[in-house]
N, C-alpha and C positions, 0 to 999 in steps of 0.2 A: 867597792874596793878601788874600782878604777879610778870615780875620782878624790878618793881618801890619800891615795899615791901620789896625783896631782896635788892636792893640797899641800901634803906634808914636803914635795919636793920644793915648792914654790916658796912656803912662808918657813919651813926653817931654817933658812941660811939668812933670811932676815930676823928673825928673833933672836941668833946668833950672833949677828952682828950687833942688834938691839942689845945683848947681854952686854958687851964688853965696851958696851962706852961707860966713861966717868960715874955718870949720876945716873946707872943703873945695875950697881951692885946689890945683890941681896939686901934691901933694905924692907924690914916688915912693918909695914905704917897700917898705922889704924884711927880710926876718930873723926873726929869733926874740926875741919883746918876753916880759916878766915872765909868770908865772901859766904858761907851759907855751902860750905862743900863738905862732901863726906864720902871717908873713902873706909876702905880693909886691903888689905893682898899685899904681896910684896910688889914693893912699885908706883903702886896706884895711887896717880893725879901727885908723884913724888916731885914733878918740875910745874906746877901749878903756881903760877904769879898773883894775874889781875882775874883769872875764870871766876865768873859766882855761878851757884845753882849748881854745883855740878855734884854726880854721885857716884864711886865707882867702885867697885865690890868685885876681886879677882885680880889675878895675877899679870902685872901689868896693865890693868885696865887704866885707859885716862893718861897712863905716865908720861909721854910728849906733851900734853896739854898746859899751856904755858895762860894763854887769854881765853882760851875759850868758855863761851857761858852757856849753861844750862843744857849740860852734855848729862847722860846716866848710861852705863855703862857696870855692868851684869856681866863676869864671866872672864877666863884666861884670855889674855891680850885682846879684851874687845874695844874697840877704838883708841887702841897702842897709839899710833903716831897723830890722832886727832888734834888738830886743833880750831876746829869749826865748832857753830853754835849748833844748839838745839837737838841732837841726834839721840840717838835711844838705839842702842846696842843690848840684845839680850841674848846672851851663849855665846861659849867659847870661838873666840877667831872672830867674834859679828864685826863687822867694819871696821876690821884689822888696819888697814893701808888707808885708812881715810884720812886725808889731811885738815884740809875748809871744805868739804862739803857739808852742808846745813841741813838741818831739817830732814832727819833720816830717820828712820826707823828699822831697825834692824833685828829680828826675832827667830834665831835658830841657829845653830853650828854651821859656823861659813858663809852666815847670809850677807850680803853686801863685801866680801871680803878684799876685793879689789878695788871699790869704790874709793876714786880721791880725790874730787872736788863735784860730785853730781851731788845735787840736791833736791827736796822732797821724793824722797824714792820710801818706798813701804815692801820689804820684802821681811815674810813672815812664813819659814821655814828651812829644813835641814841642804844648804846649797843656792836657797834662794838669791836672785839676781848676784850668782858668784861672781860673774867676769864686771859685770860692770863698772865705768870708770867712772865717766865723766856723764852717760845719760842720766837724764830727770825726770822729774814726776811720772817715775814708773812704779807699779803695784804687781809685786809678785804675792802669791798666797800659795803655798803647796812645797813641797819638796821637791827642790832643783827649779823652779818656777822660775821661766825668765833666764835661767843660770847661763844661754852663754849672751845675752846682750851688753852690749859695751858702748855704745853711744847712744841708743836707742830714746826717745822720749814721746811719755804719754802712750803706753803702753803698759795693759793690764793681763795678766795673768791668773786664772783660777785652777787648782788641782797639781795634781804630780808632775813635774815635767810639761808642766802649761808653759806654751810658748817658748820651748826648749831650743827650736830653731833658727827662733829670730837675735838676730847677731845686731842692725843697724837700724834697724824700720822702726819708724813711725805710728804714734795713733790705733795699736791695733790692741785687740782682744780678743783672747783665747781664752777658750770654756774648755777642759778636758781636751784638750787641742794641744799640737808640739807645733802648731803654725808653719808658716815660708819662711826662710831665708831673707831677709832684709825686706822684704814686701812692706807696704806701707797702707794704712786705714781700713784695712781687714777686719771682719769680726767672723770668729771660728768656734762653734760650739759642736762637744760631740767629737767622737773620731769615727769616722768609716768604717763598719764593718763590726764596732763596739756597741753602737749606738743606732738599731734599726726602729726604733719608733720615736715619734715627738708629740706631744702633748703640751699646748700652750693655750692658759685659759685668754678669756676677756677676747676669743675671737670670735669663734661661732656664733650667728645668731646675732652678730653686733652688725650693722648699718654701717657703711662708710661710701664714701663717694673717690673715686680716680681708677688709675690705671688700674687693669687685671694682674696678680703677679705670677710667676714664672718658676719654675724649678727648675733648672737643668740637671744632664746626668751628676754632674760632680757634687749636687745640693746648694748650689748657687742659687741664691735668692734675687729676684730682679723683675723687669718690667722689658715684654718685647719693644723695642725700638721698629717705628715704622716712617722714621725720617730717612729720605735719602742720604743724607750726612754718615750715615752706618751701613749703605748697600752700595754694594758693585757690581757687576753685570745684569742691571736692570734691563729686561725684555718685555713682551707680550707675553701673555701665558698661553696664549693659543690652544692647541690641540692636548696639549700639556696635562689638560684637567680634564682630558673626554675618561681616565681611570674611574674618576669616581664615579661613571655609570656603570663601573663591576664591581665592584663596595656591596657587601651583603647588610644592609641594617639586619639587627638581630633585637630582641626581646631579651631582657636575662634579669638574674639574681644575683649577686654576689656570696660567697661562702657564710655561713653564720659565721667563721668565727672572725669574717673580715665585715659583714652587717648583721648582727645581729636580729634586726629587727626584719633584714630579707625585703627589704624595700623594691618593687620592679624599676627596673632599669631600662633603659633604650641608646643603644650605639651600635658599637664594632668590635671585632672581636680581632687583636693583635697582629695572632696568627694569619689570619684570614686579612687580612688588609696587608700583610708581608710577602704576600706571592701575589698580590695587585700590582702594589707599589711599595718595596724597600724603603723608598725616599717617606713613606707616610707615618712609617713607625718608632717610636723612640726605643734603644734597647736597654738591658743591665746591664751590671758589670760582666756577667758571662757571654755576651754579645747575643741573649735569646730576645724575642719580641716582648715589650713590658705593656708599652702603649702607644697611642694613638694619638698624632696630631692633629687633633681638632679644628685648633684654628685655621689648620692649613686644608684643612678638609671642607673647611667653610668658606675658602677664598674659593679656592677649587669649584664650588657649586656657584657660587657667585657667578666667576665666570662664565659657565655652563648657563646659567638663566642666562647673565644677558646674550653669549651667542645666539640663544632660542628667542630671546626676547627682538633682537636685531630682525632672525629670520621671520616673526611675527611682523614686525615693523613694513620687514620687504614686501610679504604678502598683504598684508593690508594696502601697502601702497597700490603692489598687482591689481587689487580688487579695485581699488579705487579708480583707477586708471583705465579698468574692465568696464565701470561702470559708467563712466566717463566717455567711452567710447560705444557704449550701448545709448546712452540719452543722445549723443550726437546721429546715432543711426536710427534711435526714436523718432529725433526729431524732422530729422529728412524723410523718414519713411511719413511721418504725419503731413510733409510736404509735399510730399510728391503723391501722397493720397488724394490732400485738396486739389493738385495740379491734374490730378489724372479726374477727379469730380467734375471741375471745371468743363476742362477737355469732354467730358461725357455727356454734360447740357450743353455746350457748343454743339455737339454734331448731332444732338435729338435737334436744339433750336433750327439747327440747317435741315436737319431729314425732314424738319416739318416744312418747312420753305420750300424746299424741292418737292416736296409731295404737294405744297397749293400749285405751284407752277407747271402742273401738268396738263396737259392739255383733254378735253370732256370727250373723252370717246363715244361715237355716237355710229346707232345703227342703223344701217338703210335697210328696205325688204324692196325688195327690186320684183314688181309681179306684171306677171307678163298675161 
């Protein structure tokens, strides 16, 4: 109703004033006029000069259309003040305000209704791309689709109220999505809270090569970034990652109705890693523990080896340097072994020399 109110306020003081010019008195034409045109309604394609191709069935349809070719138009004042090529107006009010904008197509009550010089737009339902003026190659599909964009180009819409909120942006595409405000090259399928499972074949099971991809809370889809070019206060992680030696791995199963087939598992358990480390767990929208950052949980160990790895390094060296200082004490001990050997047949060689150079003790008997 709201904006049935909007509508009617906006286009009937123009179809009012549309009434009361000259050459749009009740006049009820019907048939087939020169150039391949063919009309019915009062009004309709009544100021039509050089237009060929043209077809226009409904009350006022086509009536401003002077040159324009290969317009059809379907419906109470649908492409009233038109005078561009190629457009396709179906239901009441469809491309009401269009002047040259080309290559339209317009299928619903109100759809394109402000359009006046955008061209290739496709909106095909009750409100679709209402505001729009001057954006192009947009595709609304659904009721209200797109309805308040107004410069907006190349931008697709699917479902009720798809892309309801983009007003200027760019490039984007909304699946059952009312989209951002003016945001630009978005693709949005699904709404929050409407839409809690996803199912997309041709993945599973298939082989591909590149990055890992990413989900954040919001269900952004992406790839972590590990250039410096996207980090700031880069440090050491030092002591940082000594948590992940309170980290319980666990064994477990998932619920049938989440694995059916009860597959064993091996990790962490959300809760449990939340009173380690806040910093390690991802949450929901209720701020409870959901999951677990893995990857971050892997740098973490990383770390931790090479610390250990380093202290390994050191001791080995210790050892090294142990031994190093044991062969240099081998080796003196082995010298000073030979020196002390030496030294031992020196003083037998002497004690034997002193023992010839003694003099032959000899006995007298003194007899009286």
């Amino acid at each position: 109703m709201k904006n049935q109110s909007k509508l009617l306020m906006a286009i009937l003081p123009v179809l009012a004033c549309f009434a009361l010019l000259p050459g749009a008195q009740a006049i009820c034409t019907e048939g087939c006029g020169s150039n391949f045109n063919t009309f019915e309604g009062e009004n309709a394609l009544i100021n039509n000069t050089t237009g060929a191709g043209n077809t226009a069935f409904g009350w006022g349809s086509l009536s401003a259309n002077t040159d324009g070719p290969f317009n059809t138009a379907v419906g109470g004042g649908a492409l009233i003040f038109n005078d561009g090529d190629s457009n396709t107006a179906v239901g009441a009010a469809a491309l009401l305000l269009n002047t040259v904008g080309s290559q339209n197509v317009a299928v619903g009550t109100d759809a394109l209704v402000y359009n006046d010089n955008g061209a290739d737009n496709a909106a095909i339902g009750w409100f679709a791309l209402f505001e729009n003026t001057t954006g192009g190659v947009n595709t609304a599909i659904g009721a209200e689709a797109l309805s308040n964009n107004t410069t907006g180009f190349n931008n697709i819409a699917l479902g009720f109220a798809a892309g309801d909120l983009l007003t200027t942006g760019d490039d984007n595409i909304d699946i059952g999505n009312e989209g951002v405000r003016d945001e630009t090259g978005t693709v949005r399928i699904g709404t929050d809270g409407t839409q809690t499972r996803t199912f997309i074949a041709g993945i599973s099971g298939v082989v591909v090569s590149g990055a890992g991809v990413v989900v954040n809370a919001s269900g952004q889809l992406g790839v972590a970034a590990s250039s410096a070019r996207f980090k700031d206060e880069i440090k050491p992680m030092e002591k940082a990652s000594e948590v992940v030696l309170a980290l319980q791995p666990v064994t477990f199963r998932y619920k049938k109705e989440i694995d059916p087939e009860r597959t064993p598992q091996f990790g962490l358990v959300a809760e449990q890693v939340a009173k380690v480390s806040p910093d390690l767990v991802i949450r929901d929208a209720d701020g409870k523990p959901h999951s677990v950052r893995y990857e971050a949980v892997n740098a973490m160990l990383l770390n931790e080896f090479l610390k250990e790895h380093k202290k390994v390094e050191q001791e080995q060296a210790t050892v090294a340097e142990l031994k190093s200082t044991v062969a240099q004490q081998q080796k003196g001990m082995e010298v000073l072994t030979a020196q002390l050997k030496q030294q031992a047949a020196q003083i037998q060689k002497v004690s034997a020399q002193v023992e010839m150079s003694k003099p032959e003790v000899r006995v007298v008997t003194n007899e009286q």
